[in-house]
C-alpha positions as CSV (number, residue, x, y, z in Angstrom):
1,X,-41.1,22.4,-19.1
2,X,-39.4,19.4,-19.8
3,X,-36.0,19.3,-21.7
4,X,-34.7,17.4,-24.8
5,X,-31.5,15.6,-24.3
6,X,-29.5,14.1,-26.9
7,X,-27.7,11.2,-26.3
8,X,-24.3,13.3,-28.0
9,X,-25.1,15.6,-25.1
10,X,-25.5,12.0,-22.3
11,X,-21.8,11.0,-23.7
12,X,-20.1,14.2,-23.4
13,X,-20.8,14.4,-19.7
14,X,-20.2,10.4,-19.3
15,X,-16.8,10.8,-20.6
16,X,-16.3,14.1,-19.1
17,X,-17.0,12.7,-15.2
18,X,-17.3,8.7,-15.6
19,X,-20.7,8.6,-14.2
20,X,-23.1,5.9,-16.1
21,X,-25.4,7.0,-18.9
22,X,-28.6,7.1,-17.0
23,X,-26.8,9.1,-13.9
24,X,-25.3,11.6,-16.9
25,X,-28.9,11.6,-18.7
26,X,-30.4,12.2,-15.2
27,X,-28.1,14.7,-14.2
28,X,-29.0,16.8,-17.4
29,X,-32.8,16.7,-17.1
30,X,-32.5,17.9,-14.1
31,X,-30.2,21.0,-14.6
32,X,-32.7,22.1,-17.4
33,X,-29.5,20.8,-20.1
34,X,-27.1,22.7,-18.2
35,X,-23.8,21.4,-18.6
36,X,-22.0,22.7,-15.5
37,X,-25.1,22.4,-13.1
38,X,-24.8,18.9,-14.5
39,X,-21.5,18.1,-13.8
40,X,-22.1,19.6,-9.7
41,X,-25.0,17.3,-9.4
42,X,-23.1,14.3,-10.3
43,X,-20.3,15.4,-8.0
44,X,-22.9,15.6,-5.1
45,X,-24.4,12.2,-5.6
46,X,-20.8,11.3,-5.5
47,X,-19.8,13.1,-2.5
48,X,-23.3,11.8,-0.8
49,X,-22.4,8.4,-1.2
50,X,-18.8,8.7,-0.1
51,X,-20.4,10.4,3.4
52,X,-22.5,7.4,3.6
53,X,-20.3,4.7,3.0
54,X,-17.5,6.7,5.0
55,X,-17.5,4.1,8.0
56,X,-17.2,1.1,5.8
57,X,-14.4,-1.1,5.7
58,X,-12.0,-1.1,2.3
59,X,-10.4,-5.0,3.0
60,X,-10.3,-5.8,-1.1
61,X,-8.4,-3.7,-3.4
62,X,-5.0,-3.7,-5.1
63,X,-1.7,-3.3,-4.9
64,X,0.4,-1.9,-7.7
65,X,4.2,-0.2,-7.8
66,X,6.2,1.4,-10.6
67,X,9.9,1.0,-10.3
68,X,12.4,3.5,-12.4
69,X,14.7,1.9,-15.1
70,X,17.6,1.7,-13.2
71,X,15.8,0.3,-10.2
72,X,16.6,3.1,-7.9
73,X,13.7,4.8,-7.0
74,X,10.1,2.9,-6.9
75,X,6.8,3.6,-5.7
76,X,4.0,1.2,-4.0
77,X,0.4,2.0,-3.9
78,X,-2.5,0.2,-2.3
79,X,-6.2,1.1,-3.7
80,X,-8.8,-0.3,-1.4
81,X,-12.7,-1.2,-1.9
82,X,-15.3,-2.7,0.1
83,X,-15.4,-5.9,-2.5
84,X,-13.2,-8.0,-4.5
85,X,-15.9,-7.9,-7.3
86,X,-15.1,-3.6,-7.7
87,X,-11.3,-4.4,-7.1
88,X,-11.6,-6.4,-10.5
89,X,-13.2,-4.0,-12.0
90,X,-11.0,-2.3,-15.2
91,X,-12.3,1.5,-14.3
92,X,-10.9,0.9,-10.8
93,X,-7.7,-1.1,-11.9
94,X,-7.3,1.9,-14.0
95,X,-7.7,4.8,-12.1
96,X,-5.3,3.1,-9.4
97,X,-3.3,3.2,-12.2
98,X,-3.3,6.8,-13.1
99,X,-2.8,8.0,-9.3
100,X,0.3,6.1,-9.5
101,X,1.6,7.5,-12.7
102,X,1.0,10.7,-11.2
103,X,2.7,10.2,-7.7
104,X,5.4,8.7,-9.6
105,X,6.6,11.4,-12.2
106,X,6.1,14.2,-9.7
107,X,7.7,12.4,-6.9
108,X,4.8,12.7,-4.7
109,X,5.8,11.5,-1.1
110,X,2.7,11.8,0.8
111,X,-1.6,10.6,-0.2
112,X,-1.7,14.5,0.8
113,X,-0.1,15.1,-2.4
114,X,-1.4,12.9,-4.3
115,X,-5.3,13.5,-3.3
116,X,-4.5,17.5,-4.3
117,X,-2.6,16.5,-7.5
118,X,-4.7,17.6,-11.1
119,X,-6.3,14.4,-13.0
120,X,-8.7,14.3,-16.1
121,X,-9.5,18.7,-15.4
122,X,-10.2,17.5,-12.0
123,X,-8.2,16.8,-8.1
124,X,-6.9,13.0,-7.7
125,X,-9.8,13.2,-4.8
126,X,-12.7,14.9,-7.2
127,X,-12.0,11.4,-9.4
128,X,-12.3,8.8,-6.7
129,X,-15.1,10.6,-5.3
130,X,-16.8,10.8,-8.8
131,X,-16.0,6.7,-9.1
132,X,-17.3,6.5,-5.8
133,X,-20.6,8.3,-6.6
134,X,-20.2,5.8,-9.8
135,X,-19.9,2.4,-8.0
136,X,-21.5,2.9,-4.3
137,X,-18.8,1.9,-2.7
138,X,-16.1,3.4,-0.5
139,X,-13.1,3.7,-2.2
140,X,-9.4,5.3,-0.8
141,X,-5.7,5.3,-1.0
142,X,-5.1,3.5,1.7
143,X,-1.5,3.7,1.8
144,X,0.9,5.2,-0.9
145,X,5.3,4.6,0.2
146,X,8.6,5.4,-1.8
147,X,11.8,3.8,-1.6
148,X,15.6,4.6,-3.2
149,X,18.3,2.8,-2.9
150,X,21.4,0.9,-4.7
151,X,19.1,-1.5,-6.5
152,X,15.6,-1.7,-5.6
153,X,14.0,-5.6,-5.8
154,X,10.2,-5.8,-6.1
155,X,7.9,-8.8,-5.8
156,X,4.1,-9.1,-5.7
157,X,2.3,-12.0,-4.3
158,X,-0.3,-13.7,-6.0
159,X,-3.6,-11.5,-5.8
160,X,-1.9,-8.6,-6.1
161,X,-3.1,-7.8,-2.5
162,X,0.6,-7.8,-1.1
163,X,3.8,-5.7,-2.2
164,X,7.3,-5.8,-1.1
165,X,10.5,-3.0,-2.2
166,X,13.8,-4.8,-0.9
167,X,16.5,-2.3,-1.4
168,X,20.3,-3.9,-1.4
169,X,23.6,-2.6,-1.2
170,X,26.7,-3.6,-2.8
171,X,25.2,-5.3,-5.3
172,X,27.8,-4.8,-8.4
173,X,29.0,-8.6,-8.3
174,X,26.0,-10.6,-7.0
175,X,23.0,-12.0,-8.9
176,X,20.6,-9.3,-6.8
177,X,17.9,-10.0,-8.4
178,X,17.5,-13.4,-7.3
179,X,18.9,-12.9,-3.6
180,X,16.4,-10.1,-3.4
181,X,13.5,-12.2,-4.9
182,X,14.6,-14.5,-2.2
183,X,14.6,-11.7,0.9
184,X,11.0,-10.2,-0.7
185,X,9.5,-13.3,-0.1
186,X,10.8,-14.2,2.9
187,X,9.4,-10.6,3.7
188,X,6.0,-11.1,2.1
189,X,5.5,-14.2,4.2
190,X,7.2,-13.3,8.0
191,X,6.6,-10.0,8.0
192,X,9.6,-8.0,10.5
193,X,8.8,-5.3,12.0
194,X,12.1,-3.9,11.3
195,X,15.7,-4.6,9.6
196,X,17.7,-5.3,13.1
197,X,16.9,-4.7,16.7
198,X,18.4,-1.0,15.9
199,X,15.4,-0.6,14.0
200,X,12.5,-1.7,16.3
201,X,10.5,1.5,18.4
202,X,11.8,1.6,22.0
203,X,8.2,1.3,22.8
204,X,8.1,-2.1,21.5
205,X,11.2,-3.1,23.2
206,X,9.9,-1.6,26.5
207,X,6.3,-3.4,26.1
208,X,8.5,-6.8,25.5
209,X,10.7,-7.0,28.3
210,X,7.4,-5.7,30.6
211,X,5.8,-8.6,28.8
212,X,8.8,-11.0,29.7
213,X,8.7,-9.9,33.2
214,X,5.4,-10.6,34.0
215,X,5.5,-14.1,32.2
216,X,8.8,-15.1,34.3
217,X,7.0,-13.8,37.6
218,X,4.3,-15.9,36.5
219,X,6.1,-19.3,35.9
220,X,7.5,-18.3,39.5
221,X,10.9,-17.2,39.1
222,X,13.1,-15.7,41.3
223,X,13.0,-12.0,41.9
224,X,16.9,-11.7,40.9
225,X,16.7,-13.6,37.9
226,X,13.9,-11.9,36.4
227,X,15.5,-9.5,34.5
228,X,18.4,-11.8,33.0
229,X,14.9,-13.9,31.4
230,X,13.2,-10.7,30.1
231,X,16.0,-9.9,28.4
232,X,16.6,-13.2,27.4
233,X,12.8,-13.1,26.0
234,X,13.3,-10.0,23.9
235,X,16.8,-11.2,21.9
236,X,14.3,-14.0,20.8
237,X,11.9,-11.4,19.8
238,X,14.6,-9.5,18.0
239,X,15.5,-12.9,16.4
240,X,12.4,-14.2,15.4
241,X,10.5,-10.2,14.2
242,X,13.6,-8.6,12.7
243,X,14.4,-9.2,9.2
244,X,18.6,-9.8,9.1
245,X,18.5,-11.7,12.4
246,X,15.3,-14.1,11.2
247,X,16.0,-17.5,10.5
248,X,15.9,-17.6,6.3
249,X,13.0,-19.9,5.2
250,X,14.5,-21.2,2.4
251,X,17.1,-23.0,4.9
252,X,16.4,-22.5,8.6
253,X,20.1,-23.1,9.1
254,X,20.9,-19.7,8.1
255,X,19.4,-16.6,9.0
256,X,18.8,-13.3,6.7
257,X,22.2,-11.9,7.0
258,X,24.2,-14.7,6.7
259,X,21.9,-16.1,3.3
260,X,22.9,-12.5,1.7
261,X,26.6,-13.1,2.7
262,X,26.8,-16.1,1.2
263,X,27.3,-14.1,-2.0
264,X,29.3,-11.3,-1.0
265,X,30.8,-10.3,2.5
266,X,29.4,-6.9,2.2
267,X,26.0,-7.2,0.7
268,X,23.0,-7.2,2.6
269,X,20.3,-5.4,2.6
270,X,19.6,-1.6,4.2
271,X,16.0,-0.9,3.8
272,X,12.6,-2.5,2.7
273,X,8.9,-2.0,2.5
274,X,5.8,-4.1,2.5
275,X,2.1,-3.4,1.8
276,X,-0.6,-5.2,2.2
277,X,-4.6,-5.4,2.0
278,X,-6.8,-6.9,4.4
């Protein structure tokens, strides 16, 4: 027996779920006008596409941040897709949006969290999976990182496909903003791996000097020197991979640390955070 549907009955479930009007109108006929049943279906196509697509690789996307008034607590969020054609898209844009809103005001720390967190009558997850269904494409948080500090300097690069948090210290009689545009960018473009040598994973340092070693004993070196060069090897590592010791690329004379004393003795930065896509 087949089953009038009226189109009043198509945009109820459209706005309900954010599935397209033949999908909604689909959906419908075939749970006999049952709302609910409806809704399911359109949740499985969603959740059938997302296991097909689940191997693909999300390189477009975007990156967004909210930063509080006083600029002492922000959030950075990156949004990925399979295309740049869906990461322009306004539904995506905005639902990237709304996760962040949400991770924000509840001070969400982990994509855990957020994925659990209630959107639209529905889980953060239930959404993107429904978009997904939506779209055919794979669609994730890819990465999702909070910062607090003194004062907290943000910059996005052009694209919106890169994001950096620059948090300073001492920054009551310095023009931060502009020092920290300065540091974000040089950030954005060099990308440490850490704020000193303090901060780099002894793994790393381990794998460098190995890494020296062998490249000494390569050159032919002798045996009692080649420690002295490995270690030489990984203070230009620190130098040229760690943010305060880098040289600063607005004026190669200086480095990092000495660029932020220049206004101030004591201020500098203590912590950053960059994100990127692709």
């Amino acid at each position: 027996m087949s089953v009038n549907i009226s189109a009043k009955e198509v945009n109820e479930l459209r706005q309900k779920t954010g599935s397209g009007m033949m999908d909604c109108k689909k959906a419908l006929v075939e749970a006999g006008g049952d709302f609910d049943k409806a809704i399911d279906i359109l949740r499985k196509k969603g959740q059938k596409v997302s296991a097909a697509r689940s191997n693909r690789e999300t390189s477009e996307g975007v990156v967004i941040y909210k930063i509080s008034p006083n600029e002492d607590k922000a959030s950075i969020l990156s949004f990925t897709c399979e295309t740049d054609f869906v990461a322009k898209n306004e539904e995506f844009q905005g639902l990237a949006e709304k996760i962040l809103d949400i991770a924000f005001e509840n001070n969400l720390n982990s994509i855990d969290d957020i994925l659990k967190s209630d959107l639209n009558s529905n889980s953060v997850e239930q959404n993107i999976v429904n978009l997904i269904g939506k779209i055919g494409e794979k669609i994730e948080i890819r990465d999702y990182q909070t910062l607090s500090g003194e004062k907290i300097v943000p910059y996005m690069h052009a694209g919106d496909k890169l994001g950096v948090f620059v948090s300073l210290v001492n920054t009551s009689s310095v023009d931060y903003v502009s020092a920290g545009k300065d540091v974000a960018m040089q950030i954005a473009a060099m990308n440490p791996i850490a704020l000193n040598k303090d901060g780099v994973d002894q793994s790393v340092i381990e794998k460098e000097i190995e890494i020296g070693k062998e490249q000494a004993l390569k050159e032919g070196k002798p045996e009692n020197i080649i420690e002295k060069i490995a270690q030489g090897k990984l203070q230009k590592f620190f130098k040229e991979n760690t943010l305060l010791s880098q040289p600063f690329v607005k004026d190669s004379s200086l480095t990092v640390e000495k660029y932020l004393g220049s206004y101030s003795s004591d201020f500098t930065v203590d912590k950053f955070i960059r994100v990127s896509i692709g």
